[in-house]
Each structure stands twice: as C-alpha cells, then as structure tokens.
N, C-alpha and C positions, 0 to 999 in steps of 0.2 A: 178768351177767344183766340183760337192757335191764329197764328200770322204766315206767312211763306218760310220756308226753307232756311230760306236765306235772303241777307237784306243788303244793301251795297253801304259803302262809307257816310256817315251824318255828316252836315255840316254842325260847328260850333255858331249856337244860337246868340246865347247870352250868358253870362257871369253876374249871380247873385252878388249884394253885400256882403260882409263877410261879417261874422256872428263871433260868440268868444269861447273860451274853456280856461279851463285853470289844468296844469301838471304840475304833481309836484319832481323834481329833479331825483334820481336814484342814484347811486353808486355806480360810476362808471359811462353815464350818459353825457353827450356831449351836445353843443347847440344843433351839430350836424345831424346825430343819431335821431334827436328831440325834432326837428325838421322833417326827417324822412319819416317818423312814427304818425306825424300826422297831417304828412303832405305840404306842408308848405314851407318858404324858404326860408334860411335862417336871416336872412333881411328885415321879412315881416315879424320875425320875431325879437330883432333887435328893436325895431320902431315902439313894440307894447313892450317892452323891458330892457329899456336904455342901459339900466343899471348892469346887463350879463355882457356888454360890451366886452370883459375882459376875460370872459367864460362862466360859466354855470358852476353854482356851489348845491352840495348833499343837502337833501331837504327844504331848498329855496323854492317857493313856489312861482311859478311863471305865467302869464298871461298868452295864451296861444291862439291866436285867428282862426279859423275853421278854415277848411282848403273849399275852393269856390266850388258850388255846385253847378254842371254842367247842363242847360235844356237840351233833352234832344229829340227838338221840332222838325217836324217837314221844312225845310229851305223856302223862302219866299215863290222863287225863279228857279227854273229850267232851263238849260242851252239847248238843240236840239242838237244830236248826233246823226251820224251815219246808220241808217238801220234801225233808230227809236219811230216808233210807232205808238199811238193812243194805247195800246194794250199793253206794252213795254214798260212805257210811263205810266201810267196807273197801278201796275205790281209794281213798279219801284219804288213809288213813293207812299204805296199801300192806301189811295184813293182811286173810286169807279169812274168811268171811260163818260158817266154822263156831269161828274161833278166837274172832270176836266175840262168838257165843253160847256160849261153854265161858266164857266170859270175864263175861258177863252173863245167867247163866241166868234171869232173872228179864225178860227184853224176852221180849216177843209176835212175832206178827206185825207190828205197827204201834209205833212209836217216839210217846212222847208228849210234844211241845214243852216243849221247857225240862228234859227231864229229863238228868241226869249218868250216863254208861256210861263203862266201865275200855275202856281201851287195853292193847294188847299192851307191854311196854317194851323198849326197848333194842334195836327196828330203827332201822338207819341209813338214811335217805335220799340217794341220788345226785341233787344239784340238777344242770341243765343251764346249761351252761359262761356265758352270759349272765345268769343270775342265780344264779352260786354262791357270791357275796356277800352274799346279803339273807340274815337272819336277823329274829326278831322275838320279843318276847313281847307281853302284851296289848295294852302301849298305843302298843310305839317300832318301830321299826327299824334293825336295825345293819349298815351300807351300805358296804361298798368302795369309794370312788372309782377309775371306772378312769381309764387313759388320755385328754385333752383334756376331759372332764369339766368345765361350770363348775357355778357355781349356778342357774345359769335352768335349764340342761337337767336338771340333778337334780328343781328344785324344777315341772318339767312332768312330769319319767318318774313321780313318787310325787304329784302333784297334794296339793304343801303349796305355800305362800310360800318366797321368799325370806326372811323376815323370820324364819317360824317354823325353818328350817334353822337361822340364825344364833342363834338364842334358844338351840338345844338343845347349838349347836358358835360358841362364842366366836371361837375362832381362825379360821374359817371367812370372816372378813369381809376377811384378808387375803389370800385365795384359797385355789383348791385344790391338793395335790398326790395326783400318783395313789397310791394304798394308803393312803391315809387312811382312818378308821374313821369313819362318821358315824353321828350317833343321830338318827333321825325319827320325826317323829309318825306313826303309823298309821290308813293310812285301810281305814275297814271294804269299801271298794267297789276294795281291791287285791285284785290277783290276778296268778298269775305263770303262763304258758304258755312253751312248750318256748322261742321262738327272742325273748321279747319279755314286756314290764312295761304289763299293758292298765287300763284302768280297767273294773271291771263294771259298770256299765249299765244298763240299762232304758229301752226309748221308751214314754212311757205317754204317758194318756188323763187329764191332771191334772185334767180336772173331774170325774171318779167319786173321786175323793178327798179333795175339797175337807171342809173344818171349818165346819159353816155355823153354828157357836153362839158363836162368842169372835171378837168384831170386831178389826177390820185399820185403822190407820192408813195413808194413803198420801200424799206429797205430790208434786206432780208442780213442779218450777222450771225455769219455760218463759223463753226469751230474748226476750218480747217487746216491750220498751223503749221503752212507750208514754208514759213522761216525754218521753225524748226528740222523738219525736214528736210530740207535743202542744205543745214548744218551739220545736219548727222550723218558722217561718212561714215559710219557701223554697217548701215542699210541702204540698197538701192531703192528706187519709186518703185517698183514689182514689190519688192521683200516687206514693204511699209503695205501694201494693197493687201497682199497674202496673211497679212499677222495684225496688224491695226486693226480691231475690232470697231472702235469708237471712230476712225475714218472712214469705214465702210459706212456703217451706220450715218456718219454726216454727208457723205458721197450719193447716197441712195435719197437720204431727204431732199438735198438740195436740187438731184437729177426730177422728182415727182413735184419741186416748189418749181424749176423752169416751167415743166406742163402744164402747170397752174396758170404761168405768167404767159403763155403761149396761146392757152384756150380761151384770156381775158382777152387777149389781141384780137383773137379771131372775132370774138364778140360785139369787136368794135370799142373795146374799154380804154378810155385814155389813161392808161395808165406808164409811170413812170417808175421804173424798178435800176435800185441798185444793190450791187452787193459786199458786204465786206468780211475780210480774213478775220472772226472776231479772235483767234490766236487762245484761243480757250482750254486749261489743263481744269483739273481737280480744285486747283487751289488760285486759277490765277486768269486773267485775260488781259485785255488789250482795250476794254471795250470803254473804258472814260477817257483814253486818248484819243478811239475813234472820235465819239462823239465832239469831244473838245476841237477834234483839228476838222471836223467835215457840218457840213451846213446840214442842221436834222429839225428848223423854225421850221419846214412846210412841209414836212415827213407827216401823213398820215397813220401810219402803222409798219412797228419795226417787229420781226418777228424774230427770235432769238436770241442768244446763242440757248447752247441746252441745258444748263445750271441755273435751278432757278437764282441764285443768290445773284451774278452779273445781270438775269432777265430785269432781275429790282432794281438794281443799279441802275439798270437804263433807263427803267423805269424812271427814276429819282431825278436824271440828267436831262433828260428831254423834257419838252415843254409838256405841262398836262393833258392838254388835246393830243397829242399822241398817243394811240393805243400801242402798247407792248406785247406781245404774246409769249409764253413760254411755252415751246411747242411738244414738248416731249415727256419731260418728266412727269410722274404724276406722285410726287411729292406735294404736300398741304404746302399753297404759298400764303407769306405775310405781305404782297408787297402793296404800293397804293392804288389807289384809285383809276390809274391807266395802268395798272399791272391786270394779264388776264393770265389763265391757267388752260391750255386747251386740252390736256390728258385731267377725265377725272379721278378725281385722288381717291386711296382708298376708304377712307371714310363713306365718301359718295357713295363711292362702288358697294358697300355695305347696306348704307340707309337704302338704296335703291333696289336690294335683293330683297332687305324685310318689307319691306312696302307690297313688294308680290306678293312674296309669302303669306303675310299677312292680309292680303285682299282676296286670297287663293282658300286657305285656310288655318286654322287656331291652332291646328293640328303640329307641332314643331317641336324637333327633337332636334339635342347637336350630342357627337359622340367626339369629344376631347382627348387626347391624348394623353395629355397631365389635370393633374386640377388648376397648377399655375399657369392654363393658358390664357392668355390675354382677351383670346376671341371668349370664352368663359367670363371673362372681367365685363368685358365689354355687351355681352348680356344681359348680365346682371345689373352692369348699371343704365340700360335700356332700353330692356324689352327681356323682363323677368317672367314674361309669358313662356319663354321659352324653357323648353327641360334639357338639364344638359347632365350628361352620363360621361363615365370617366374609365381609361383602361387603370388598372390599376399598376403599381409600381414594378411586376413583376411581366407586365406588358399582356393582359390577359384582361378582356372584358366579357361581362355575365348578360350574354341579347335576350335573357331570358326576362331580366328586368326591362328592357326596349320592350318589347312584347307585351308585355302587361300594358304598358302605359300605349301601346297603338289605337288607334281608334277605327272600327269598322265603320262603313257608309259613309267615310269622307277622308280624302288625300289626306297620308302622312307625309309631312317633309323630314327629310333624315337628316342634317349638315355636318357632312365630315370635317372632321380639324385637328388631321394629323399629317405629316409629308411622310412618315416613317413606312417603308416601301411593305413592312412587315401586316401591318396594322392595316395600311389602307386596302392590301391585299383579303383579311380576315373580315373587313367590314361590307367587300363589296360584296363577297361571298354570303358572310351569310345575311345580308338583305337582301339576295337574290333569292335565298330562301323565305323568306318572312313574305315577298311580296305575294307567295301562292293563296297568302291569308287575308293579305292587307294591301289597300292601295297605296302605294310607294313610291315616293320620286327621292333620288340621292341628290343634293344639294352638296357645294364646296364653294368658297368665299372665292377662293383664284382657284387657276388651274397650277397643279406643281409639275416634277418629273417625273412623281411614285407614281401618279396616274399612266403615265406610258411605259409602265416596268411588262416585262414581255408577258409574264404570267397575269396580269390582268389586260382579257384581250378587250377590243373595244365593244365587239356585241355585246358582254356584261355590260359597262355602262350606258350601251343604248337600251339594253333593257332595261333599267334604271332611269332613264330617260335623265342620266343628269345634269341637271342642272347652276347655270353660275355666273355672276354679271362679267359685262365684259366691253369696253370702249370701244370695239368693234361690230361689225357683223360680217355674214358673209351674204356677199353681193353678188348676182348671177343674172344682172339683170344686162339689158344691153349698152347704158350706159356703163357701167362697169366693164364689159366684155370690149366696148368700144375705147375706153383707156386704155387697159389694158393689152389691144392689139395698137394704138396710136403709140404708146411706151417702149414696146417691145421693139418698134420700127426706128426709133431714137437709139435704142439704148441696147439693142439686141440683146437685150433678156427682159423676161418676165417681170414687172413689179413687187417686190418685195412688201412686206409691212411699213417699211421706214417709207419706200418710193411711195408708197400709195398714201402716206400720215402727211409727207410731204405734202401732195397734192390737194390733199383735203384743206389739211391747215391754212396752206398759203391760199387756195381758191377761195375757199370760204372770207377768207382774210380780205380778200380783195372784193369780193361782192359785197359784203357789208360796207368798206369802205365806199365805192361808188353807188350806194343809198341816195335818196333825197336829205335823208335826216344827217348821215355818214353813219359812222361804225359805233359811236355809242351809244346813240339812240337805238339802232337795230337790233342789239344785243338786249335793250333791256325789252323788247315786243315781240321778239323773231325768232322762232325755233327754226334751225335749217338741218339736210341734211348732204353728205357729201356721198361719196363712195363707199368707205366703209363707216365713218364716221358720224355723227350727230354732233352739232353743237347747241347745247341750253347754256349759256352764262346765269347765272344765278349767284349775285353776289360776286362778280368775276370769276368764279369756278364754271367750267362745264360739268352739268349735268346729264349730256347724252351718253346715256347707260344703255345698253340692251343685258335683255334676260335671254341667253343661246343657251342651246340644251342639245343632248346626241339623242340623234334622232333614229327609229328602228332599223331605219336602211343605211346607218353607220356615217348619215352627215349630220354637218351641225346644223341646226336651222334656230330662226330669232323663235322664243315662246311670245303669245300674245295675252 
C-alpha cells in the first residue's frame, strides 16, 4: 500500500542484540576496512577477537558482531507546533484523525502549543529509496554513505561543516566509503521529500522581526590602505582615486555599508558600528594586529576585508559566536564555522543554472570550444545528460549535427562555452537560424566581453532570450529607486555594483544580527532579500542565485 510522498525524520526506537558472522581476512584488508565492510567498529571487533589486537593476518578467520538493526516505529509522543493541526499530525505520523482522538481524548478542536499527545505505536514507515538511510533522534542523524559520496557533498545535503561531520565520525577524515554509518548533527530546518534532502526555508521580511532592545556590535575591516598612501609620494590623493581600481572598488562598498548603517539607525536599531583600515594588499594585511590590539569579545559580526584568506583569519581569531563575512569574493571558501561567503561562488552559480535547466527541460546541449574544456569535464562528471558538441581544432563547427540532436515540441537549451569573440559571434548566428525550426533559448554559465563585441548586437540575444545565473538582479522597484535616489543625495552620484553590494551585505548583515535568535540562527531558517541581492546561507555559502535573461524589449529581467 503506497504511503505519502514524502515522510519527515524517524525517531531512533530501539537497537537489537547483536548476532554473529564469521570473515575470513584477504589480502590487503585491515581491521578498519574489515569494520567499515560491515558497519561496525573496529572496537567491537577487537572485544570478539582479542587475539587481532596487534592487526589482522591472510587467511585468519574473525568473529564479526552484526551492526545493530534499527526499528523504525512511530515515536511514542508528539510536541505540538505552530500550525500542527489533527490533519497535519495524522499524515505525519501516517495514523487517522479518529485513532488520534481515541488515543488523546482530552484534545479539542484546537491543539495548544507545546502541549504533548500519544501516538499510535508500532506503525512502520516506508522511507523512499533516496533517503532510506536517514534516521534520527532529537539531536543526530544516522546517515548511509552511498556510492561517490564525499564530505563536502554530505556536509551541503544536511547543511552542517565539514569540521562538524568529523567531530561526530573521527575516521571520517580519512575518507569515505560507501555503507558507512554516520552520526550528524541535526538540523531543525531538515526535511526529506520523496526524490530529495531540501532545506526548509522561509523568504522573509527580516525587518518585522528585528530586536530593537539589546544592542549589536558591528565591525566592518575595510582595505583601505591609507598608510600606504600617505607614503607614497609618486602619487597625489586625486592620481590614487583616478587609477586605483581596488580603492574605488573599496570606496564605493564602504560608501553603500554607511547606508546600511544609516537606514539601521533610522530603524531604531541599537546598533554599534566601528570601522577599521584592514591595510589589505594581495598578499598581506594588518588584520591579526587589528584584532590583537582592539576589543572584538562583544563583536557580533565583522565583515571583511575582501581576500577570503585574512576573512579566515579573522575568522580563526575571533571568538566563535562571531560571524565573519566575506563580502565580495566569490571564490570557494575553506574557512570555519563562523566563516560566511556572501558572493555565491561559481560552483553554486552552476548547480543553480542546471537545476532550471533541468526542471525546464531534458532538452540540453553545450557547444565547447575545445574538447579540453573544463566546463565539458564538469558535465561529464555531473550531469552526463547533457550533450556537448565541440568546434574543432581548425575553429569550425558542423550545427548540422546540433540540428539532428534538437528536439521539436519542447525547449532546446543551447550552452555556450566559448569567450573567443570569433566563435561566439558564429554560434549566436546560426541559432538564430535553427530557432525558425526549433524552440531555442541560448544559455552561457557567466557573462564574458565577446558577448558585447559590437557585431553581436543585443537584439540577437534578446531574441535568444539568453539566459545565465547571476548574484544579482535588476531592481526597479521602489525601494530600490528609493536607495538609490537617498545614495545619490550622499554621494552625488548614482550607486554603483560595489555601493549597492555594499548596502545589501552590511544591511543584511545587520538585520540578522538584531534577530531574537541573532545571526546564526537566522541564517540557518531565513531566506532574505536585499536590493539586488538574495542571501540563502547554506552550509555558509550563499545560495541567492537568480536566473536573468535579455529580455525581447532589450532589458534584463529575472526568469521565473
């Protein structure tokens, strides 16, 4: 008999005795290997054969525990939530609305928060084939490793660290193998649906939430490196404005992080902001002497500098309840646990496009420019659905084989992945012919230059409608317009990318901090969005990705 869709986390019932087996030892096998092969620890298998204390010998027969089997019972007890209702609880726990009330004759009409109701006992639940390894009780999770499995992809599917997997599974740091048993921390904003492991969610509105009575520490460690400056008599302060790229760039963030700290004020936010010169080159800062010489004990959230490697640092130097942000890069970061990444990297930006693609249609083509392209590599090793066509060495590609493989009666995605001005010129062209036949959308992983080379005007790719992820969007709404014109009255000019990344970063930054929960807790339950930006933390990366596409009347606009 089919069951729901989908079924929320078991509790851990009970652990049978454990039973026996005999292996005999191979060539090459070790007590650890011999452990993982059939789940249990190489502890227990010391206790039934004292004598391998000093390792395993070829051909030695060993006595093996079985690994416990797990019940997976309906839970005694219920707590009642926000918004549980009899109809709620009976799918969840897959008992009728009349067995709950034989069961608790004392519930109403109306369930009251917090209170404890009986369960039916002893139904078993049928998990779905993808997750018919999660089990849990209140606080872990106990996880099958399957097949290619590492720890980054574990520690994104159940949104913990790296660090915290390893903490809970020692042996874990020397890989994984598949059927391994792991214990994970439990996060309250899991949930498990028929074909897939989501995070739940919420896009909210973080300033109806804000705590406007217990002040926020903020520090913001800006790269603006005006020792050096002030040393270098080569250049005046004009010559350095007019040609410093990287001080414009920190000049425009830090003008859009005041606005931030301006609009909090207005808000009524007690918040407490300082700022520091983090003295930041390529290869060098300033930033563990800040820390060393200035009081960062009641620092809620420090944002900066723009390298991730000092972001870590800081990371590392500050007390843990400190959130760190690295506000710019979008470089893959390593750092800990209060290390956050608010540009999402390009991996992200990738998983995020095929995930359309893929909900969109089967339909997917990529046209390479080499055979050694990376993005080629990176297909192939996940998401071999895709077909990918190659110009050949001589820079000449045959659309006549695209054409064969197109599909009528449902969207082709095309994905360019060439920057060569030659090539991308030849491709937009002729998919502008192919679309008379077929339904066509041109895709591209980033935007390059060769897309703005003057011979491809932009109405080709509005007719192409194409498409491409992107950590911004474009905003026309009136908050927007009303930065915007509030920025401009500051700063007599227009907001820039940097001024308006500014804005978002630090505002954001500051509304999770003045939470009830604060800023770590928010992060793991609170989609938010700013001006141009989305922040999803997930795993400490941001996830706010938009899908923007050129639109027929030659704007961009977000695809839905």
């Amino acid at each position: 008999m089919k069951k729901a869709y989908y079924i929320l986390i078991l509790f851990l019932v009970s652990i049978l005795n454990y039973a026996q087996t005999k292996h005999t030892v191979i060539k090459g096998e070790t007590l650890y290997s011999i452990s993982k092969k059939y789940n249990v620890s190489t502890e227990d298998i010391l206790k039934a054969n004292p004598e391998v204390k000093n390792g395993v010998q070829e051909n030695s027969i060993l006595t093996i525990p079985k690994a416990a089997v797990i019940d997976l019972s309906t839970p005694n007890k219920h707590i009642i939530q926000p918004k549980d209702t009899k109809y709620s609880v009976s799918k969840k726990y897959g008992i009728s609305i009349e067995e709950l009330e034989k069961l608790n004759p004392e519930i109403g009409t109306e369930f009251e928060i917090g209170s404890e109701i009986r369960l039916k006992k002893g139904v078993v639940l049928s998990l779905p084939k993808s997750v018919k390894n999660i089990i849990s009780s209140e606080n872990v999770i106990s996880y099958e490793v399957e097949a290619k499995e590492t720890l980054y992809s574990i520690s994104k599917k159940f949104n913990v660290s790296i660090e915290e997997i390893i903490a809970k599974n020692p042996s874990a740091k020397d890989g994984l193998i598949e059927g391994t048993l792991l214990v994970l921390p439990k996060r309250s904003n899991l949930i498990l649906k028929k074909d897939s492991i989501i995070l739940k969610k919420e896009k909210v509105n973080l300033v109806e939430t804000v705590n406007k009575t217990k002040e926020r520490n903020l520090v913001l460690l800006m790269p603006f490196n005006i020792n050096r400056i002030e040393k270098d008599s080569s250049k005046t302060k004009i010559e350095y404005l007019k040609t410093d790229k990287f001080l414009n760039i920190t000049l425009d963030f830090y003008a859009g992080a005041l606005k931030a700290i301006d609009s909090a004020k207005v808000l009524g936010l007690p918040i407490n902001a300082k700022v520091y010169d983090a003295e930041s080159s390529k290869y060098s800062s300033n930033v563990a002497a800040l820390i060393k010489n200035n009081n960062f004990s009641n620092v809620d959230v420090v944002i900066g500098p723009f390298t991730n490697s000092f972001v870590e640092l800081a990371g590392q130097l500050v007390d843990k309840k400190t959130a760190v942000i690295s506000p710019l890069t979008n470089d893959v970061g390593v750092g800990g646990a209060n290390v956050f990444y608010a540009m999402p990297n390009e991996t992200i930006q990738k998983e995020k496009l095929m995930a359309y693609l893929k909900l969109k249609s089967d339909a997917i083509f990529a046209i390479h420019s080499t055979t050694k392209s990376k993005l080629s590599a990176y297909f192939s090793s996940n998401y071999p659905e895709v077909k990918s066509f190659y110009f050949n060495e001589k820079g000449i590609f045959d659309y006549a084989i695209l054409k064969s493989n197109l599909q009528k009666g449902k969207k082709n995605f095309v994905i360019l992945d060439s920057d060569k001005i030659i090539q991308v010129l030849s491709v937009v062209n002729n998919v502008l012919k192919l679309k008379k036949e077929f339904d066509i959308q041109l895709v591209v992983i980033e935007r390059n230059d060769a897309l703005d080379f003057e011979e491809i005007p932009s109405k080709n790719l509005a007719a192409l409608q194409m498409l491409y992820p992107s950590a911004i969007r474009e905003n026309e709404s009136s908050e927007a317009l009303n930065f915007a014109k509030a920025y401009k009255k500051d700063n007599k000019v227009q907001p820039n990318q940097y001024a308006t990344r500014g804005f978002d970063v630090t505002f954001d930054a500051i509304l999770r901090m003045c939470q009830e929960e604060g800023f770590f807790k928010s992060v793991e339950s609170q989609i938010s969005e700013q001006i141009e930006s989305q922040f999803n933390y997930i795993n400490n990366s941001n996830n706010g990705v938009y899908m923007m596409y050129y639109n027929s009347d030659l704007t961009i606009k977000q695809a839905q």
